[in-house]
C-alpha positions as CSV (number, residue, x, y, z in Angstrom):
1,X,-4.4,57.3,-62.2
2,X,-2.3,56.1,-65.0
3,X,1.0,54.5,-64.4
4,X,3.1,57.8,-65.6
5,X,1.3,59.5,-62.8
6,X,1.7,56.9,-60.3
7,X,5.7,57.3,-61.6
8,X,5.3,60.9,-60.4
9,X,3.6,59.8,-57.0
10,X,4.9,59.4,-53.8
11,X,3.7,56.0,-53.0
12,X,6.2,54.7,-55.8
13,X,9.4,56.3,-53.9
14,X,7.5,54.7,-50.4
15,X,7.8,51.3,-51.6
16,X,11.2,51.6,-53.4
17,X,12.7,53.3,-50.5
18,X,11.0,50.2,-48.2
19,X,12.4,47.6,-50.9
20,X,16.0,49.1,-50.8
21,X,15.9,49.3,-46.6
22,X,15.1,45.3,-47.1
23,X,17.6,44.4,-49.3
24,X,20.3,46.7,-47.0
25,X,18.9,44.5,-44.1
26,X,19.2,41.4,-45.8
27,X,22.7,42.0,-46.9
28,X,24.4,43.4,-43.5
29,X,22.6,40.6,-41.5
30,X,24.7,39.0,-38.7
31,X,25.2,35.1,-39.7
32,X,22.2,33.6,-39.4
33,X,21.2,30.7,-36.5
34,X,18.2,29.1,-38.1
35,X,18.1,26.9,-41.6
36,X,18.6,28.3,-45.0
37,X,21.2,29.9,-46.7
38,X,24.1,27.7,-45.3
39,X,22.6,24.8,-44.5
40,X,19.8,22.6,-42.4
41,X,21.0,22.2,-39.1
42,X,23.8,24.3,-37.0
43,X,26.6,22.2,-35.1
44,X,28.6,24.9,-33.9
45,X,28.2,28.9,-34.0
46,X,31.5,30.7,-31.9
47,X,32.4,34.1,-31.9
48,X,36.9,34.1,-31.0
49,X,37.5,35.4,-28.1
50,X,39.6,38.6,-27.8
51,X,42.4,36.9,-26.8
52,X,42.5,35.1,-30.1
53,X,41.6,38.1,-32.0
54,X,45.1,39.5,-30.1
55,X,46.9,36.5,-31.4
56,X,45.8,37.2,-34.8
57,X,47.1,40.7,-34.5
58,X,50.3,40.0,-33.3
59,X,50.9,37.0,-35.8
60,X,50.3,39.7,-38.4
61,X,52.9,41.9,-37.1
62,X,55.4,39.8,-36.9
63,X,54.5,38.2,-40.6
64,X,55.4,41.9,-41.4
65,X,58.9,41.9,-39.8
66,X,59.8,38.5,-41.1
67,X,58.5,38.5,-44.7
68,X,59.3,42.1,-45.3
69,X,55.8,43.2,-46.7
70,X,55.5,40.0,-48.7
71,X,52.0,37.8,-48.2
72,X,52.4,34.6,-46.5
73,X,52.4,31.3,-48.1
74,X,48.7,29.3,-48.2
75,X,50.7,26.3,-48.9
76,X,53.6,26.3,-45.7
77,X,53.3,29.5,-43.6
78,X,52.4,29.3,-40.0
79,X,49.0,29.5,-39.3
80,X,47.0,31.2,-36.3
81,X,43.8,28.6,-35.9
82,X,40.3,27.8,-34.9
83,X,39.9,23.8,-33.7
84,X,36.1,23.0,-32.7
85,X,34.8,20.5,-31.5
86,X,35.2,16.3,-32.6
87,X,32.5,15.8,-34.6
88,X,30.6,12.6,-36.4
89,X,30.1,13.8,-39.6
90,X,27.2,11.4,-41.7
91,X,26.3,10.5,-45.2
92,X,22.5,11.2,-44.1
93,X,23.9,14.9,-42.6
94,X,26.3,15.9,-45.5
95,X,27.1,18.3,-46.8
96,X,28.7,19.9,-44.3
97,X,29.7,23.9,-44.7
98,X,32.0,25.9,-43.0
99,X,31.2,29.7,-42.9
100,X,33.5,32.4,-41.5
101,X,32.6,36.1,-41.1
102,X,35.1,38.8,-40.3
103,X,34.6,42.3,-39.2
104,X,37.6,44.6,-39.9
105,X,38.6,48.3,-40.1
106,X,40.4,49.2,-44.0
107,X,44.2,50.8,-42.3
108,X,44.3,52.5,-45.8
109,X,42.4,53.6,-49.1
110,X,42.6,50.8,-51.4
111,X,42.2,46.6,-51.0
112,X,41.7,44.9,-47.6
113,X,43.0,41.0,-48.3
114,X,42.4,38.5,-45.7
115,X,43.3,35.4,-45.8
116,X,42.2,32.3,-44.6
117,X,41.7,28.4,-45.3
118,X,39.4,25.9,-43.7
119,X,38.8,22.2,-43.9
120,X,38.4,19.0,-41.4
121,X,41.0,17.3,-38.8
122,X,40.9,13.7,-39.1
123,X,41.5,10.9,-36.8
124,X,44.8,10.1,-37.9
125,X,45.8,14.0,-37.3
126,X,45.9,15.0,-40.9
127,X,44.0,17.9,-41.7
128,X,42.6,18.9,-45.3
129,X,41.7,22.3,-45.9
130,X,41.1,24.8,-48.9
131,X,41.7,28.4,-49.2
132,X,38.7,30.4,-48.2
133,X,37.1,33.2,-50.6
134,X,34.8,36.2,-50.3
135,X,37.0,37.5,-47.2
136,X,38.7,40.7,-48.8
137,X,36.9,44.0,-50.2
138,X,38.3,46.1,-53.2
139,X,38.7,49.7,-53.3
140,X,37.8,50.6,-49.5
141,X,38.5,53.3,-47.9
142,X,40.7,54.5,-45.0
143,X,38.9,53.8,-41.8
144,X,35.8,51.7,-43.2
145,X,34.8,49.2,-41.6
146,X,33.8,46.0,-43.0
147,X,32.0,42.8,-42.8
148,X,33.4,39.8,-45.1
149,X,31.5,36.4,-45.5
150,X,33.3,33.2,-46.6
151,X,31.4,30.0,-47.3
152,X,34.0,27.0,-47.8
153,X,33.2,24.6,-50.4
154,X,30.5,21.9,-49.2
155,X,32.0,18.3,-47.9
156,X,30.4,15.1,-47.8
157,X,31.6,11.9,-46.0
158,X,30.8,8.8,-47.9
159,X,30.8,6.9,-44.4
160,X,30.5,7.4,-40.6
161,X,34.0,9.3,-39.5
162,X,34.9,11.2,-36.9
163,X,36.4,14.9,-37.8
164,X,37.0,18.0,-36.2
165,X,36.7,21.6,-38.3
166,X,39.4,23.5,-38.3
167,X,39.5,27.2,-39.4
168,X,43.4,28.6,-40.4
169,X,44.1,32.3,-40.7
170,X,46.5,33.2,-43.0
171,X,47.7,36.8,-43.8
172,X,45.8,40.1,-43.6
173,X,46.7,43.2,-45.7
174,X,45.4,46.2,-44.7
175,X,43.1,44.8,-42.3
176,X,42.8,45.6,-38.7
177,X,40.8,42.7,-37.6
178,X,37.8,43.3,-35.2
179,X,36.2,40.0,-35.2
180,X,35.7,36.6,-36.5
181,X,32.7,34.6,-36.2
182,X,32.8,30.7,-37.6
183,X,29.7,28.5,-38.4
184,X,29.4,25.2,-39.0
185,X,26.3,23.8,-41.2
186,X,24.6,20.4,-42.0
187,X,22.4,19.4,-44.8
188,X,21.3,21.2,-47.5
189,X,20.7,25.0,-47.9
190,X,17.8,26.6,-48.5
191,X,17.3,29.4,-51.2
192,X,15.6,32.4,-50.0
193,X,14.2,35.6,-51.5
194,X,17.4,37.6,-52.7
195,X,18.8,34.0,-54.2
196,X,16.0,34.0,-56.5
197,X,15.9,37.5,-57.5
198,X,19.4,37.2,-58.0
199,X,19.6,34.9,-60.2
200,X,17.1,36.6,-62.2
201,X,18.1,39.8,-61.8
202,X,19.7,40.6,-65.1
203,X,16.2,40.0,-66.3
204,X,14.5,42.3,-64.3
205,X,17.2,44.7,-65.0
206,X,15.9,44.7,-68.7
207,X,12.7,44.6,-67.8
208,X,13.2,48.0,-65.7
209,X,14.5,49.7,-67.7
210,X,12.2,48.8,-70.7
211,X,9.2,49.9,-68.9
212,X,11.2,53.1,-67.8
213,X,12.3,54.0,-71.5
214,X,8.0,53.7,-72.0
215,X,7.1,55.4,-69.5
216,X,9.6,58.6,-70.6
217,X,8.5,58.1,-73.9
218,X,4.9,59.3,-72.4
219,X,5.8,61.8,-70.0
């Protein structure tokens, strides 16, 4: 059997179509609990309560009747937000990474924008936090629902110091938000199997397609 025939056959089509169900898997996992992609060790793993997914509703609402349809400031608009726990956080343990996921239903046809920013409390009460990204979807459609991933930027303490995450939500636009689950990671991530192919996966586009065009060529 020659590789055009095997092209043809319908073992090909069984291990693309097993491939594909993989990567689907892979892609609309839950957050994960053990090490890898977002770090070494878990420290915290909550899932906001309903009441709190209420609050966030209802913050929204009223960001409409007060700003008019206009987005909320990042910088100095109020804030609906997630405090864990007082932590230690460690040279030896950093980096630490802060990973929210958000289910939500698309109102309308078109961009679903939310929001968010997420940092650490300090002892002194000041908190520093960043704007989150990966949390919005282009180009859905009306009544799909969708699961969004942030990872915040990694932190490191340079000494021993007692700190307290803190998750902010901002603003939602066209969002009706479902759920909201926040992770909090130690140490250093580990790559797995769709890191690697993606960062080589221009390349094995190319190569794909070159071995396609061949094979047509002697069909």
């Amino acid at each position: 059997m020659n590789f055009a025939s095997l092209l043809r056959g319908r073992w090909l089509r069984i291990v693309l179509a097993a491939l594909l169900a993989f990567v689907a898997f892979e892609a609309s996992a839950q957050l994960p609990t053990k090490p890898g992609k977002y770090g070494k060790t878990l420290i915290a793993d909550v899932v906001l309560p309903p009441s709190q997914i209420d609050k966030i509703a209802n913050f929204v609402d009223a960001l409409r009747a007060v700003n008019h349809g206009a987005q909320n400031s990042v910088i100095s608009g109020d804030t609906v937000d997630w405090v864990g726990d007082s932590m230690v956080g460690t040279p030896g343990a950093s980096p630490y990474t802060i990973v929210v996921q958000v289910d939500a239903t698309a109102k309308d046809a078109g961009n679903v924008v939310t929001t968010w920013k997420s940092g650490w409390r300090l002892d002194n009460g000041v908190t520093k936090a960043t704007p989150m990204t990966g949390l919005s979807e282009m180009d859905a459609k009306a009544g799909q629902r969708l699961t969004m991933t942030g990872v915040a930027a990694a932190s490191r303490f340079d000494s021993d110091k007692s700190v307290t995450p803190v998750v902010s939500f901002i603003d939602a636009q066209n969002a009706r938000i479902e759920r909201v689950q926040v992770q909090v990671w130690s140490g250093m991530p580990r790559a797995g199997f769709l890191d690697y192919f993606g960062a080589f996966r221009f390349l094995l586009l190319g190569v794909v397609m070159l071995v396609v065009a061949l094979v047509l060529r002697r069909l």
